[in-house]
C-alpha positions as CSV (number, residue, x, y, z in Angstrom):
1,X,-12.1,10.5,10.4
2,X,-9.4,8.0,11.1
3,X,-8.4,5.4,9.5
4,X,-6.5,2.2,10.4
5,X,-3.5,0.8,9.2
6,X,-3.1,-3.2,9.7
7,X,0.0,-4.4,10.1
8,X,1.5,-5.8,6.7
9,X,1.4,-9.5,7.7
10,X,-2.6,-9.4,8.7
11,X,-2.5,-8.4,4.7
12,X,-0.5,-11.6,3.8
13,X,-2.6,-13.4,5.5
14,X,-6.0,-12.0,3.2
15,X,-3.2,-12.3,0.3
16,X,-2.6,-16.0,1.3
17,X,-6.0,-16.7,1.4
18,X,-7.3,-15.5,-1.9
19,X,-4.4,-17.1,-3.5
20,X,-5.0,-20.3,-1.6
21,X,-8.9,-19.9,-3.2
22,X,-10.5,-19.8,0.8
23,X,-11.1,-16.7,3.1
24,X,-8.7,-15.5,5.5
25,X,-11.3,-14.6,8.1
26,X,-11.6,-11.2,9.9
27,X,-9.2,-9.9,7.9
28,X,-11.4,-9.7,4.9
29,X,-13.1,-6.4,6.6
30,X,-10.0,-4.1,5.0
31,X,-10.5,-3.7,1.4
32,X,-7.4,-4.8,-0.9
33,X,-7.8,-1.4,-2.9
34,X,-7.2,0.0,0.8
35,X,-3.9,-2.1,0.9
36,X,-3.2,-0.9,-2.6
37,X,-3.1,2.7,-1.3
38,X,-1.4,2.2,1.5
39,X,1.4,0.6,-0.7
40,X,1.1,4.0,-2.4
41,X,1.7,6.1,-0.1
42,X,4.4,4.0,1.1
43,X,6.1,5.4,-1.6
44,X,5.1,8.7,-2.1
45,X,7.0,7.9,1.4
46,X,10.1,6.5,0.5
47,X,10.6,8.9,-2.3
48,X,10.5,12.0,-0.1
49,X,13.5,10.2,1.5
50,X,15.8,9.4,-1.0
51,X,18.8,11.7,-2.2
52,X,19.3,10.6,-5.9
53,X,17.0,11.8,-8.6
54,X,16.8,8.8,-10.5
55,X,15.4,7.1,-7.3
56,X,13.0,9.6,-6.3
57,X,11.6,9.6,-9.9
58,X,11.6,5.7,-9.6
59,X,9.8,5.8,-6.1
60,X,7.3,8.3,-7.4
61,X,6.4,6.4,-10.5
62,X,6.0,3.4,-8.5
63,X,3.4,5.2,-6.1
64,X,1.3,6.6,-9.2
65,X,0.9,2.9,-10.3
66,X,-0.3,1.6,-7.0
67,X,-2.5,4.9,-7.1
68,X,-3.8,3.6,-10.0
69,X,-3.7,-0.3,-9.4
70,X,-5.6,1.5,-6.3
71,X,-8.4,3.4,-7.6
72,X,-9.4,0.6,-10.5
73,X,-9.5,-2.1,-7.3
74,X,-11.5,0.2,-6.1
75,X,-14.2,0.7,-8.1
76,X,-14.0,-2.9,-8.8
77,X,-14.9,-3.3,-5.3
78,X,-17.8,-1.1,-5.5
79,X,-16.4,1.9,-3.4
80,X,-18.6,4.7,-3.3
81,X,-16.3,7.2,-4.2
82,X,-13.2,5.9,-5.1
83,X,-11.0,7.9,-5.9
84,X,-11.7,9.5,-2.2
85,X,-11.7,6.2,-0.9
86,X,-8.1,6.0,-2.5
87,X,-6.8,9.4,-1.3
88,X,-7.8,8.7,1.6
89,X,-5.7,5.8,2.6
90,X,-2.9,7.0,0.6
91,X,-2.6,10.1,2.5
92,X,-3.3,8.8,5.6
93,X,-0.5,5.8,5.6
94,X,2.0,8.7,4.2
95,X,1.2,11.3,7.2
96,X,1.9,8.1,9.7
97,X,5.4,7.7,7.6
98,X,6.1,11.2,7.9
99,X,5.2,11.3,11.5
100,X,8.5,8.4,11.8
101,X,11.7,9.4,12.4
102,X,14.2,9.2,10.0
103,X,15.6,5.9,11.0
104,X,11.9,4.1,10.6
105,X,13.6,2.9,7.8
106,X,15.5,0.5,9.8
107,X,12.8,-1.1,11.8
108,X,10.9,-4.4,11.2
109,X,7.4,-2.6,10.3
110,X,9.3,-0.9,7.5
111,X,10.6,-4.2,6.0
112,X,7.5,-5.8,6.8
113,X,5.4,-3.2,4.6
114,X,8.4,-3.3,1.9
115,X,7.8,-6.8,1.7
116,X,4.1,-6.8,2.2
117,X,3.5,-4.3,-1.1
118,X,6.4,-6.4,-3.4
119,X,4.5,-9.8,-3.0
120,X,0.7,-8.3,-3.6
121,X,2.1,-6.0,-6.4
122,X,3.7,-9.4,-8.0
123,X,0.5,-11.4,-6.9
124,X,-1.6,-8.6,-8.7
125,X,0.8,-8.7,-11.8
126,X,1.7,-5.0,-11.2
127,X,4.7,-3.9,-12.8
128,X,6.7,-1.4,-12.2
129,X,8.8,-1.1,-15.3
């Protein structure tokens, strides 16, 4: 099974649409709990990358709350199996982040996906504290 991984601004698009109350188009056929755990697994990501314990720990808690954030969107949405649905998409955007270089965290997909998941999580009211 593949799955596919839109780029971040396709999301703040959806994001920009919901917020503004109308639809963003053809960009309403990727689920936000998929977006969710992509965000995820984005981190699970970034906190295989880091050095400092404190920030690993950080990262890692960060990625079990968009896990979560993930798996109640979700079933919310209706998803058949969701926490499958979740895994899923989680492990499949951290296998393309492992399959990076090290330096992928230099490049504008990075930032854009950085970006992407800080202004749903604060859209959603997720908080990471």
């Amino acid at each position: 099974m593949s799955f596919t991984v839109i780029k971040p601004f396709l999301g703040a698009c959806l994001l920009a649409g919901v917020l503004a109350g109308g639809v963003a188009g053809p960009v309403l056929a990727q689920p936000l709990s998929q977006s969710m755990a992509q965000c995820a697994g984005l981190h699970v990501w970034m906190s295989e990358r880091v050095s400092a314990p404190e920030r690993q720990q950080k990262l890692a808690q960060m990625a079990t709350i968009w896990r979560g954030e993930a798996l109640r969107q979700a079933q919310a949405e209706g998803q058949g199996k969701p926490a499958e649905f979740v895994a899923g998409h989680l492990f499949a955007m951290l296998e393309t982040w492992r399959g990076k270089s090290d330096f992928a965290v230099l490049n504008e997909e990075f930032r854009d996906w950085v970006n992407y998941c800080g202004s749903l999580g604060r859209s959603r009211g997720i908080s990471f504290e």
